[in-house]
SERO-4910 file (N, C-alpha, C, O; in steps of 0.05 Angstrom, whole numbers):
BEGIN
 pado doro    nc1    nc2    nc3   cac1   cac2   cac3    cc1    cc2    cc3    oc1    oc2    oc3
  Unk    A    459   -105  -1010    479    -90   -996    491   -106   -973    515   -111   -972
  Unk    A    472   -113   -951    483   -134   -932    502   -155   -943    526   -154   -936
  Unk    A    494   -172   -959    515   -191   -981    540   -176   -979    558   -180   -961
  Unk    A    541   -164   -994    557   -146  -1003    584   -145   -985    605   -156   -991
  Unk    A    576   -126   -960    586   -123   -941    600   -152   -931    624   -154   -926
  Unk    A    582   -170   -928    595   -185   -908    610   -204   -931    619   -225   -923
  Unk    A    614   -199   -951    634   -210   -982    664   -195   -975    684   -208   -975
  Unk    A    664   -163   -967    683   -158   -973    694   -150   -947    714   -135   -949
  Unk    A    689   -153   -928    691   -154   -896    695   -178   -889    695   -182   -865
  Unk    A    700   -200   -905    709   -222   -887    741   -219   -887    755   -218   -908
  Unk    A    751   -218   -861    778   -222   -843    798   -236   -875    788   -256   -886
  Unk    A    818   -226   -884    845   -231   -896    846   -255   -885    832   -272   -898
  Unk    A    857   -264   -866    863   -284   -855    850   -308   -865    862   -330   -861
  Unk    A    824   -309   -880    807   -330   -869    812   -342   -909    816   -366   -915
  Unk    A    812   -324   -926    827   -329   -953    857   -327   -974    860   -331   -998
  Unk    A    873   -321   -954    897   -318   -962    922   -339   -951    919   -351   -929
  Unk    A    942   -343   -964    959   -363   -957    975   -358   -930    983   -335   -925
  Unk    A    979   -375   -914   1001   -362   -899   1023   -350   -900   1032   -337   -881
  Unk    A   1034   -353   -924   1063   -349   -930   1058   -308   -940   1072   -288   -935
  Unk    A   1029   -314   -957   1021   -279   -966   1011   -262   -940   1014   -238   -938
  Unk    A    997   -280   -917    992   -271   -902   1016   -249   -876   1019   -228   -864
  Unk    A   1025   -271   -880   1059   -261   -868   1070   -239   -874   1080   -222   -859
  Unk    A   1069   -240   -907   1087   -214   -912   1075   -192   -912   1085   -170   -912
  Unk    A   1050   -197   -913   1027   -174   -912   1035   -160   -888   1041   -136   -891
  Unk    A   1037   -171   -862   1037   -173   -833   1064   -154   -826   1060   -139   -806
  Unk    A   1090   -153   -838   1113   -148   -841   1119   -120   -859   1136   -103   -857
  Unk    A   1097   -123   -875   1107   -103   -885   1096    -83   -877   1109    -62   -875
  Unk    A   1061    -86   -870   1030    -60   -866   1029    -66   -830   1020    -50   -814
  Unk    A   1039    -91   -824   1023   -100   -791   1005   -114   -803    995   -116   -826
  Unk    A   1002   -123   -781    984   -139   -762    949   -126   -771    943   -102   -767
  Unk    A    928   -145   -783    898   -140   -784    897   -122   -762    902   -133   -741
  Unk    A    890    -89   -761    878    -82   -739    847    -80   -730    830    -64   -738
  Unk    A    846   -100   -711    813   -110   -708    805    -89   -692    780    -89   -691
  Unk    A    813    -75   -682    797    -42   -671    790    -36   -700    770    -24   -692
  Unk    A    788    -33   -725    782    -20   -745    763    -31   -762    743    -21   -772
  Unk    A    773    -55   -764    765    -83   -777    734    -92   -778    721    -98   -798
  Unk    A    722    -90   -740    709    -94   -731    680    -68   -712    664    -68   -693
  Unk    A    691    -49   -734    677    -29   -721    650    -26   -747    647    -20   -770
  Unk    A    637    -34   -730    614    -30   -754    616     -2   -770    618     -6   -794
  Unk    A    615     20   -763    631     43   -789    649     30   -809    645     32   -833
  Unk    A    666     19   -800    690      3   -817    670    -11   -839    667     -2   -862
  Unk    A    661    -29   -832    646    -58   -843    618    -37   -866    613    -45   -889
  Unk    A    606    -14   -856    594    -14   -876    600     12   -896    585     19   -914
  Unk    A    626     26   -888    639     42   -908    654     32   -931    661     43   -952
  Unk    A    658     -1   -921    686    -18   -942    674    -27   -967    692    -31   -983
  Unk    A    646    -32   -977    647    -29  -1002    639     -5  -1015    628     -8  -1037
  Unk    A    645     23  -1004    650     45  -1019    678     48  -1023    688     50  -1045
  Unk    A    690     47  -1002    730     44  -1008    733     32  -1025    750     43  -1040
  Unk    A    724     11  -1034    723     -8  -1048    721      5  -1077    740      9  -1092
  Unk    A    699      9  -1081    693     19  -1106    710     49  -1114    717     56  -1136
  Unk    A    713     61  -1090    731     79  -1097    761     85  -1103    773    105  -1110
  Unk    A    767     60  -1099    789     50  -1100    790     48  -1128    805     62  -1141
  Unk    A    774     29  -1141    785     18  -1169    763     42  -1189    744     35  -1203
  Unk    A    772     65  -1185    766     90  -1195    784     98  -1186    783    121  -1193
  Unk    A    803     96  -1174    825    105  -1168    855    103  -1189    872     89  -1179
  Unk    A    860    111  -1206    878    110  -1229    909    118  -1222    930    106  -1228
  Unk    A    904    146  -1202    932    150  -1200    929    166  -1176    908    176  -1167
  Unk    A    961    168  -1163    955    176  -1126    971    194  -1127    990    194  -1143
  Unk    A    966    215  -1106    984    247  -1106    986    244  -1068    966    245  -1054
  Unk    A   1012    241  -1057   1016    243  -1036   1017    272  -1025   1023    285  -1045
  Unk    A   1016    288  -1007   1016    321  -1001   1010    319   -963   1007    300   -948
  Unk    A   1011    344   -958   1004    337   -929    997    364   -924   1013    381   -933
  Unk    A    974    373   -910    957    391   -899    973    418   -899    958    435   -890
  Unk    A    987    423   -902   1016    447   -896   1036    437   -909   1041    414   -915
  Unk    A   1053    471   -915   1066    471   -927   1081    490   -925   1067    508   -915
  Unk    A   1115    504   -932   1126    528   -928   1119    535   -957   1121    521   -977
  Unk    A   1109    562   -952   1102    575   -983   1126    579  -1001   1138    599   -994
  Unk    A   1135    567  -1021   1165    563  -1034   1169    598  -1043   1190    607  -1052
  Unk    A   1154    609  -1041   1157    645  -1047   1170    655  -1016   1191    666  -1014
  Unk    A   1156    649   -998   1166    663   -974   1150    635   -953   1128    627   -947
  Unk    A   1188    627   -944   1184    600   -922   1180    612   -900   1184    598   -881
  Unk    A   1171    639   -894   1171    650   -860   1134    646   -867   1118    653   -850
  Unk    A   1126    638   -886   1101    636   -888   1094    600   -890   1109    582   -896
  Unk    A   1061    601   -881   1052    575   -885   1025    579   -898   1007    594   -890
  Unk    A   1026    558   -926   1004    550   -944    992    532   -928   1005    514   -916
  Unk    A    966    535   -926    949    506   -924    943    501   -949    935    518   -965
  Unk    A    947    478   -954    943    452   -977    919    457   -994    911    467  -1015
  Unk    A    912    446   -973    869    446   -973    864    467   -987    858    462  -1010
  Unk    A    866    490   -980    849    511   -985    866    511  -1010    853    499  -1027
  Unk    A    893    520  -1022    907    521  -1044    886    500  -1058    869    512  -1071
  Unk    A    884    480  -1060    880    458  -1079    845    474  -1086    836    472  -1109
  Unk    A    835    483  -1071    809    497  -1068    815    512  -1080    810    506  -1103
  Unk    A    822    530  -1078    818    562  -1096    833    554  -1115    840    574  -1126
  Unk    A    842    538  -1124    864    531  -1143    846    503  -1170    854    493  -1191
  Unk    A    827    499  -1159    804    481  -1172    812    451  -1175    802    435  -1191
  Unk    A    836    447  -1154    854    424  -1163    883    429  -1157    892    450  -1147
  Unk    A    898    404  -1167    918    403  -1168    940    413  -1191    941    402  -1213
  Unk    A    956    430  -1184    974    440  -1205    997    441  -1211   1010    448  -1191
  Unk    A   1015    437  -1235   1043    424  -1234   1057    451  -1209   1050    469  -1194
  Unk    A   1070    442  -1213   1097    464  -1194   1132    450  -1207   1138    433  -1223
  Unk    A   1144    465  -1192   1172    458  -1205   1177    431  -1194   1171    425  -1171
  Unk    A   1192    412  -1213   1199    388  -1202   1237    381  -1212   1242    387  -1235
  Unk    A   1250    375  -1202   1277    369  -1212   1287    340  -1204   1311    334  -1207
  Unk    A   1265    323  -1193   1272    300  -1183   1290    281  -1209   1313    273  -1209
  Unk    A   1271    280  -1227   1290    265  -1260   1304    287  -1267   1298    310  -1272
  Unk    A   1325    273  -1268   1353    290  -1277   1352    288  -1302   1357    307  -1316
  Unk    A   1345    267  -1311   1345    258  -1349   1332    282  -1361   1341    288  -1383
  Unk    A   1309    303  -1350   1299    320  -1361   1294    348  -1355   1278    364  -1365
  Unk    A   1320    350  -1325   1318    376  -1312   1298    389  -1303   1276    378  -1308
  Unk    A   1297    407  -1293   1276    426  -1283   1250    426  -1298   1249    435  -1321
  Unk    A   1223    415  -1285   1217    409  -1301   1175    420  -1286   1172    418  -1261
  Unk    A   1157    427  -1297   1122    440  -1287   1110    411  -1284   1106    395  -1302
  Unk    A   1107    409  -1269   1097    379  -1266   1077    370  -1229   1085    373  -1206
  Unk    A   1050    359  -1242   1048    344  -1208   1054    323  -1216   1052    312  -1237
  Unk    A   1069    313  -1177   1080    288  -1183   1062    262  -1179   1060    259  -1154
  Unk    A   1048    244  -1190   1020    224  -1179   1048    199  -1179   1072    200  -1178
  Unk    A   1028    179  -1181   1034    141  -1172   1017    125  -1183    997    137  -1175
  Unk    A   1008    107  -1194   1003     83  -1201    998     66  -1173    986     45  -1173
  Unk    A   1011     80  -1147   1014     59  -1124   1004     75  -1102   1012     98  -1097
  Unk    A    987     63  -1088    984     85  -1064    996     85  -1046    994    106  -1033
  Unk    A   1017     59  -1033   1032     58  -1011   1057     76  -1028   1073     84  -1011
  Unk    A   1065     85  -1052   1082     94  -1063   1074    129  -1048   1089    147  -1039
  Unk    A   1046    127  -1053   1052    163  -1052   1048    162  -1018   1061    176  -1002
  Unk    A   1033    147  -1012   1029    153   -978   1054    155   -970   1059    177   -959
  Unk    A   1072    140   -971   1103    145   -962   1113    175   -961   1129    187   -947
  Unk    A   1093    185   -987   1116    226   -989   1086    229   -975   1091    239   -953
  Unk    A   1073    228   -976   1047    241   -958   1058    234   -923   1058    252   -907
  Unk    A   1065    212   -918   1070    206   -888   1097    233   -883   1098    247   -863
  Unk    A   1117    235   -904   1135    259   -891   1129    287   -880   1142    302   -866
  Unk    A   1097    288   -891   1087    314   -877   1076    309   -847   1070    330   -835
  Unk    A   1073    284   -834   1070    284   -818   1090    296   -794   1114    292   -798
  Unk    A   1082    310   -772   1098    326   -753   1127    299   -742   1124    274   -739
  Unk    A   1146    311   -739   1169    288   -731   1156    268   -702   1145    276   -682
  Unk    A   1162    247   -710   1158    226   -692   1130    209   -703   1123    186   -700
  Unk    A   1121    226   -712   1091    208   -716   1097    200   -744   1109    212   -762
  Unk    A   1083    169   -742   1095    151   -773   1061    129   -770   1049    123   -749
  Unk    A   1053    123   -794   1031    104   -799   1052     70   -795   1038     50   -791
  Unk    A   1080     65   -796   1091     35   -791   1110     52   -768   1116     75   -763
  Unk    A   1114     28   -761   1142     31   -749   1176     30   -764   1178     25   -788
  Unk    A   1195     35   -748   1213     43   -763   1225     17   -786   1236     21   -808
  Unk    A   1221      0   -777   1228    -28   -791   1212    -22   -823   1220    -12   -844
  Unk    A   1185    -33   -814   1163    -29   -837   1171     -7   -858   1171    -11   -882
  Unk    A   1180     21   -846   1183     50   -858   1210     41   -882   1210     46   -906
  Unk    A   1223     32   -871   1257     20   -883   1249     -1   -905   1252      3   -929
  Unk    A   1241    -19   -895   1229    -34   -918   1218    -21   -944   1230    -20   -966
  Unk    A   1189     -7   -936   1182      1   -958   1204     23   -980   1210     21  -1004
  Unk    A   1210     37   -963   1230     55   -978   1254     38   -991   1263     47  -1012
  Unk    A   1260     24   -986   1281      2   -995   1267    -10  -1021   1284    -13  -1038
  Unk    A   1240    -20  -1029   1235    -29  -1043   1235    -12  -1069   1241    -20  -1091
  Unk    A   1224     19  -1061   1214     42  -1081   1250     47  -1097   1259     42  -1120
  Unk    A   1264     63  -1068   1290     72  -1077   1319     46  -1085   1336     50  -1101
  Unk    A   1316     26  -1071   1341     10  -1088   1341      9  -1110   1358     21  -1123
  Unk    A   1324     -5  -1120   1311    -19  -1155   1324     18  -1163   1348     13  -1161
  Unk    A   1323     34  -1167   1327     65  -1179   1352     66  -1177   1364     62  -1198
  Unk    A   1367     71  -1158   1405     62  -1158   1413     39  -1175   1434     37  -1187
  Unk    A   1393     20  -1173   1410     -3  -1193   1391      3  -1223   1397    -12  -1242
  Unk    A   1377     16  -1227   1367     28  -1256   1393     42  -1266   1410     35  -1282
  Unk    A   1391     61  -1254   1416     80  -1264   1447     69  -1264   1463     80  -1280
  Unk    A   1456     46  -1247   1473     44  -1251   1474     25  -1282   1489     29  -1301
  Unk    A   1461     13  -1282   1460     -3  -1316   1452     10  -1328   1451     -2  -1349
  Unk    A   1438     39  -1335   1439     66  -1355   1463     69  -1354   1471     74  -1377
  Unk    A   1481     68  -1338   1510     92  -1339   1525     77  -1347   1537     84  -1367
  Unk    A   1533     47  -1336   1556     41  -1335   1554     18  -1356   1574     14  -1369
  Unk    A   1530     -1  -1362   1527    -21  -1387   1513    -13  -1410   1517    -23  -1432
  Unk    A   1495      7  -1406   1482     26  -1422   1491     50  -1439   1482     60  -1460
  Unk    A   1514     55  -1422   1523     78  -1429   1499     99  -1440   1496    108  -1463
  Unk    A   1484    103  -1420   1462    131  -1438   1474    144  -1423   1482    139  -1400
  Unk    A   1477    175  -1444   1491    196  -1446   1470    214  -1415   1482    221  -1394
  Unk    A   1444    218  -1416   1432    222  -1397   1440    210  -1361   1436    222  -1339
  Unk    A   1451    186  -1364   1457    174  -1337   1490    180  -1335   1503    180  -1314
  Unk    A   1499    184  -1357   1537    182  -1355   1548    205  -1337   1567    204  -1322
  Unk    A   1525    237  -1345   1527    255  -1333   1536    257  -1310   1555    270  -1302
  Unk    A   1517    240  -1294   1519    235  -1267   1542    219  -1253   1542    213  -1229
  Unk    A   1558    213  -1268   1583    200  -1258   1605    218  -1252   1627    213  -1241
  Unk    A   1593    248  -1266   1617    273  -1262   1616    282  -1231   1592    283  -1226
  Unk    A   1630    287  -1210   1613    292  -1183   1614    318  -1180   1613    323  -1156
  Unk    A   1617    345  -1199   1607    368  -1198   1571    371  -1203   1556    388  -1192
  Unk    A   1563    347  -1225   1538    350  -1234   1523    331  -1209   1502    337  -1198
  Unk    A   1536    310  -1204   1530    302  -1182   1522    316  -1156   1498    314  -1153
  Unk    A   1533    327  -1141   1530    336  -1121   1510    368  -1127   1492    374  -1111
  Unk    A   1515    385  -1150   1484    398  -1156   1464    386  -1163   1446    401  -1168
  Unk    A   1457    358  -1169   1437    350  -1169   1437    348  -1144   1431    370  -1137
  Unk    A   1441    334  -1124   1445    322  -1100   1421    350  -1077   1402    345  -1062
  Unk    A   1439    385  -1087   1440    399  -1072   1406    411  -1079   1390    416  -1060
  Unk    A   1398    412  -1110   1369    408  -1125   1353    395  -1107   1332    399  -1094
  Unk    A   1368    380  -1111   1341    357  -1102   1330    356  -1064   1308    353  -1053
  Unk    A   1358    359  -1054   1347    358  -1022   1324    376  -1018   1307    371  -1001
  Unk    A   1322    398  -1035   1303    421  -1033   1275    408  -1029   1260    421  -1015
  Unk    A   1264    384  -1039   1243    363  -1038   1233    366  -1015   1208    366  -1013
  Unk    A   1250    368   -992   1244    368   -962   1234    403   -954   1218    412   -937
  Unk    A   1246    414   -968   1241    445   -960   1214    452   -952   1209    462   -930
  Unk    A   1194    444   -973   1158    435   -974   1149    446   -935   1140    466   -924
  Unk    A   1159    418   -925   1151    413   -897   1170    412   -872   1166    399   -851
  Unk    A   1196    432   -879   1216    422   -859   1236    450   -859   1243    460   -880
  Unk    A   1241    459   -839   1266    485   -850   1295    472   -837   1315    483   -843
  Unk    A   1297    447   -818   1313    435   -813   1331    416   -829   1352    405   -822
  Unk    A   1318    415   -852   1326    395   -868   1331    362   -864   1337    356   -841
  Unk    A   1331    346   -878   1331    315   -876   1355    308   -884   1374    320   -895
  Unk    A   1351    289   -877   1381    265   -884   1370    239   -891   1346    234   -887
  Unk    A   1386    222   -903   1368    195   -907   1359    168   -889   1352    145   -893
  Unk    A   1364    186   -865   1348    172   -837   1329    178   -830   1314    165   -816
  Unk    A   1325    204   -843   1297    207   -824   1275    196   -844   1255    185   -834
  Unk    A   1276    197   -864   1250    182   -882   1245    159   -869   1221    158   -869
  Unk    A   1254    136   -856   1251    110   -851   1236    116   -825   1222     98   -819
  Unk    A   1236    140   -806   1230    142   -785   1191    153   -786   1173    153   -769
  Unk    A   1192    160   -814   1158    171   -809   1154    200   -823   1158    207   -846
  Unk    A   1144    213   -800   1145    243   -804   1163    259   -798   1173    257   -776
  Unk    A   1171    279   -818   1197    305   -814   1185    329   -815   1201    347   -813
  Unk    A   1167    335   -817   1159    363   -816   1167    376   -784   1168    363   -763
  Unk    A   1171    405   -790   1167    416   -767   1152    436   -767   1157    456   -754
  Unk    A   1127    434   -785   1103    458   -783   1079    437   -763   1069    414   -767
  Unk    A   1077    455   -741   1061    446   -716   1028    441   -725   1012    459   -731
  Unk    A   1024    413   -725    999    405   -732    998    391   -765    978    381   -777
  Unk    A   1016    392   -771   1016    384   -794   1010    354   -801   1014    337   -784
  Unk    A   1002    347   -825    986    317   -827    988    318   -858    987    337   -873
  Unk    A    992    286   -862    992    272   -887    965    273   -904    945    266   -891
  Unk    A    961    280   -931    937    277   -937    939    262   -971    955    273   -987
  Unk    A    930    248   -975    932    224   -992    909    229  -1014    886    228  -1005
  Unk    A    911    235  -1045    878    246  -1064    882    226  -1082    904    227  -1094
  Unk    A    865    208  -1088    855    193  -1115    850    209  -1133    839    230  -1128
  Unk    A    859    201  -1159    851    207  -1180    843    193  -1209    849    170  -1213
  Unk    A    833    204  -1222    815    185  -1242    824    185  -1272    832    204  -1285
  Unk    A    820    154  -1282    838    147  -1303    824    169  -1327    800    174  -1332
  Unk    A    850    180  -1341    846    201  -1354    841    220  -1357    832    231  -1378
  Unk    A    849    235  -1325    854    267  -1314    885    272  -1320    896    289  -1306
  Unk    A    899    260  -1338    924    277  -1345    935    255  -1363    935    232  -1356
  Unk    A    946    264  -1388    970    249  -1408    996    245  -1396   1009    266  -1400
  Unk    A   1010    228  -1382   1030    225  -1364   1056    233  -1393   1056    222  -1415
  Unk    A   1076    255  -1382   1090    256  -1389   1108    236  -1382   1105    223  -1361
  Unk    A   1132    232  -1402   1160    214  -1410   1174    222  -1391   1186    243  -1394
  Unk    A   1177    206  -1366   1201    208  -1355   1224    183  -1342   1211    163  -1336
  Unk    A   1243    181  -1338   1268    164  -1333   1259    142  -1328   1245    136  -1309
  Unk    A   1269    123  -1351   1270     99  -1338   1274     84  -1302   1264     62  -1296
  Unk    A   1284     97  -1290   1283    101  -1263   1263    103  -1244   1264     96  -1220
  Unk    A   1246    112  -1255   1230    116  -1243   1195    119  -1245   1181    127  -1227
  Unk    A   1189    112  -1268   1169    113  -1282   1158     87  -1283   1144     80  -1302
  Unk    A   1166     64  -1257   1147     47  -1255   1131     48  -1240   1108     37  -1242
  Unk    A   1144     65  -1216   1132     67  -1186   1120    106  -1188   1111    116  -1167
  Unk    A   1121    122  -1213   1122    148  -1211   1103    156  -1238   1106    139  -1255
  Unk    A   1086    174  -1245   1076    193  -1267   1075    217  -1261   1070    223  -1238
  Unk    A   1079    239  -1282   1075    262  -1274   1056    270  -1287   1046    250  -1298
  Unk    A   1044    291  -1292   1036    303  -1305   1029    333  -1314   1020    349  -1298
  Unk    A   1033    339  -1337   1049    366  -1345   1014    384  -1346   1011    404  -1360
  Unk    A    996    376  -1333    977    389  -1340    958    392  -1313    958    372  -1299
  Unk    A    940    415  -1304    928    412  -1277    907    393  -1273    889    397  -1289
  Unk    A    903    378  -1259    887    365  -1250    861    368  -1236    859    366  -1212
  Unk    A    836    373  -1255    818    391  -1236    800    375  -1198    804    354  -1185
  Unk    A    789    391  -1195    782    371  -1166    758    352  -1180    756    328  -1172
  Unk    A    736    362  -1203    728    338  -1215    733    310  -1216    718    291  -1213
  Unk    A    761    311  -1223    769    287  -1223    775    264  -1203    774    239  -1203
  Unk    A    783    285  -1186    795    275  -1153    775    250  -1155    753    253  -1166
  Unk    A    782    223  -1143    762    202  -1133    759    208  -1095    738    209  -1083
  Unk    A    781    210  -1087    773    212  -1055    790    232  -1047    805    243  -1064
  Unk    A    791    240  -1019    822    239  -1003    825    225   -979    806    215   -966
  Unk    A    851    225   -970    852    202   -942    869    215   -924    892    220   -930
  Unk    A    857    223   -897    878    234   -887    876    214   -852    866    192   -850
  Unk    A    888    229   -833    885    212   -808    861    213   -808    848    231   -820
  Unk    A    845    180   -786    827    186   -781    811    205   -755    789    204   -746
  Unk    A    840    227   -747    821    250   -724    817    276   -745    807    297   -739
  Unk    A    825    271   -766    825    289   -783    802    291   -802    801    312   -816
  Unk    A    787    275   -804    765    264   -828    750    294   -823    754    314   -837
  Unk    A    739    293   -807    719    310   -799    727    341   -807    718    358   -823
  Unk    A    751    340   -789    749    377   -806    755    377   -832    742    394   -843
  Unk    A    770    363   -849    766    360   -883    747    352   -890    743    359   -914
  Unk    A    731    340   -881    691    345   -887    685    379   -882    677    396   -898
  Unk    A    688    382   -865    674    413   -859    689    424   -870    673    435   -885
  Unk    A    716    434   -880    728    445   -904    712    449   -935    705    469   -947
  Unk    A    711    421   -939    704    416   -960    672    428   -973    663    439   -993
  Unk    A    662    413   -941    628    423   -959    626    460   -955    614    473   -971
  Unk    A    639    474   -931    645    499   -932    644    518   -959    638    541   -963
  Unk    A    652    494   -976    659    507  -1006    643    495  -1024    645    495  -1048
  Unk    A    625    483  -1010    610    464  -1030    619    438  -1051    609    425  -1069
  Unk    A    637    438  -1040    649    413  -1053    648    382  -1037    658    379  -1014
  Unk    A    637    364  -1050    628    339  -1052    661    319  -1060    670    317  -1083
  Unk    A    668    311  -1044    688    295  -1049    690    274  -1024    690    283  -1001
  Unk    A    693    251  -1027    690    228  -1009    722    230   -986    745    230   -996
  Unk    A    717    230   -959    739    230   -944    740    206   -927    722    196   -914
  Unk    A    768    198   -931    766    173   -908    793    172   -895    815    182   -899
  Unk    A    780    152   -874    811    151   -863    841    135   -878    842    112   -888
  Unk    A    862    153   -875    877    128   -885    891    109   -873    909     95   -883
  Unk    A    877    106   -837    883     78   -838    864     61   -850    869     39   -859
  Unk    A    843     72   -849    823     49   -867    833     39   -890    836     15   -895
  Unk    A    838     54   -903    848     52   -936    875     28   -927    876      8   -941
  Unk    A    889     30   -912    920     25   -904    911     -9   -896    925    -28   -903
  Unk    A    890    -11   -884    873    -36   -874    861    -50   -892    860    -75   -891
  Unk    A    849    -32   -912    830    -54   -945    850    -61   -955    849    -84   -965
  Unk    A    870    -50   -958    895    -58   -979    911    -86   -967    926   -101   -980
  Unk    A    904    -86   -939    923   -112   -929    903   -137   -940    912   -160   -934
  Unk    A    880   -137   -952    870   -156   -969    874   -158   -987    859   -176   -996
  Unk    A    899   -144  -1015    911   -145  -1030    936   -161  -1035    954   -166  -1019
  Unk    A    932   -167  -1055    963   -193  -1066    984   -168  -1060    983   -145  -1071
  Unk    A   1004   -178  -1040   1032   -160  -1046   1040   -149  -1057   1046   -128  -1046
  Unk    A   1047   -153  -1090   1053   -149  -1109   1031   -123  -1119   1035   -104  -1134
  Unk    A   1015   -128  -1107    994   -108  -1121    997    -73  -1106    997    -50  -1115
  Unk    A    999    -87  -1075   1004    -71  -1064   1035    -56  -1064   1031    -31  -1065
  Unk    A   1062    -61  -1064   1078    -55  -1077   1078    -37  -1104   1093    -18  -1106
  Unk    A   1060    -45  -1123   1065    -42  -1145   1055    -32  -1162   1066    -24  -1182
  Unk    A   1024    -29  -1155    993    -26  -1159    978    -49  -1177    977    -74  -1178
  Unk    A    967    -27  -1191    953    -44  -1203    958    -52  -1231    967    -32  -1243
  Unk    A    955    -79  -1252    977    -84  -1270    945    -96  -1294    949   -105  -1316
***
């Protein structure tokens, strides 16, 4: 076990190129050696570790929520996902190719889902700064505008052409902002994603759940988006869950939540998680795992 430890705790820096090191640095920050170097850190990282690559597919969510039945009300997450034995589709209309559609939404990528997990964070508070925040979203959402535009316009699929009408346009448009409704009664614009957190339910926090290869048959959806996206048309029980990740002032009471109910599920921080991954090839991180 000591081995072990000091195998997968040696400093990024000391095996990686400069040139990977850099972009690592640009895109996540800077190694943070308050974390790095805390013996908790050093001998939790080969369980992250292992929990990680049991990790198949990622569901971003955040501790609260406006109850989509009545928004003068607030769901806690937690407990839903609890009495609920897991995770369960809900309405989704994000792929237009297949309309309205019972679906949870997971990832292949975890910086993919942390991104909709960080929007539950209360406004102002963000895991990067606003640069970092822009970036990543730039990588997820461009590549998707230029998908669809070669569906519509060299492709001609009848599914993407739709969207060139701007009646169907702009009700998708009006569909879809609803995405924000979840954690916000103010509504967003496409500035505030780059900035962090938009919620305005007081106390609210990002919470990040692994899940395990072969807790759901990923339904067919849009070329668009089904590199960086899976859904799945079926509930996800908490069996399957591999972890969750939320802040690290938060660990603790989603421990005492959890075992409250008797349930055994591994919690960590997600800056830790946010920190193992900056020992990852770019590409991987971006993209997941291939």
């Amino acid at each position: 076990m000591i081995n072990r430890v000091t195998e997968v705790s040696i400093h990024p820096d000391q095996r990686r190129s400069l040139i990977e090191r850099t972009k690592i640095s640009i895109l996540l920050g800077k190694s943070n050696k308050s974390i790095i170097d805390r013996p908790e850190y050093k001998t939790t990282l080969p369980t992250i570790q292992d929990t990680y690559e049991k990790a198949w597919a990622w569901h971003g969510t955040g501790r609260f929520q406006y109850d989509p039945k009545d928004r003068n009300q607030i769901r806690d997450v937690l407990s839903t996902i609890i009495a609920e034995s897991g995770l369960v589709p809900h309405t989704d209309v994000l792929d237009f190719t297949k309309g309205e559609m019972q679906s949870v939404s997971t990832s292949p990528v975890r910086l993919h889902s942390l991104m909709y997990a960080q929007c539950h964070f209360e406004k102002g508070k963000s895991f990067f700064s606003h640069t970092q925040n822009g970036l990543i979203w730039a990588h997820y959402l461009a590549p998707m505008a230029y998908r669809a535009s070669i569906e519509a316009l060299i492709n001609r699929n009848p599914d993407y052409l739709k969207m060139l009408d701007r009646d169907t346009r702009e009700a998708f448009g009006k569909a879809a902002s609803k995405f924000h409704d979840k954690y916000t009664k103010s509504g967003a614009n496409k500035y505030d994603m780059p900035k962090g957190g938009i919620s305005d339910i007081q106390g609210n926090y990002p919470m990040l759940i692994g899940i395990r290869q072969g807790s759901f048959q990923p339904t067919e959806i849009a070329r668009l988006i089904d590199k960086h996206e899976m859904r799945s048309p079926t509930p996800i029980s908490i069996e399957n869950l591999t972890h969750i990740e939320v802040p690290e002032d938060k660990v603790s009471e989603v421990i005492g939540i959890l075992q409250t109910h008797g349930i055994s599920i591994p919690v960590y921080p997600i800056e830790w998680g946010t920190e193992y991954t900056k020992t990852h090839p770019l590409k991987t991180v971006l993209d997941g795992k291939k």
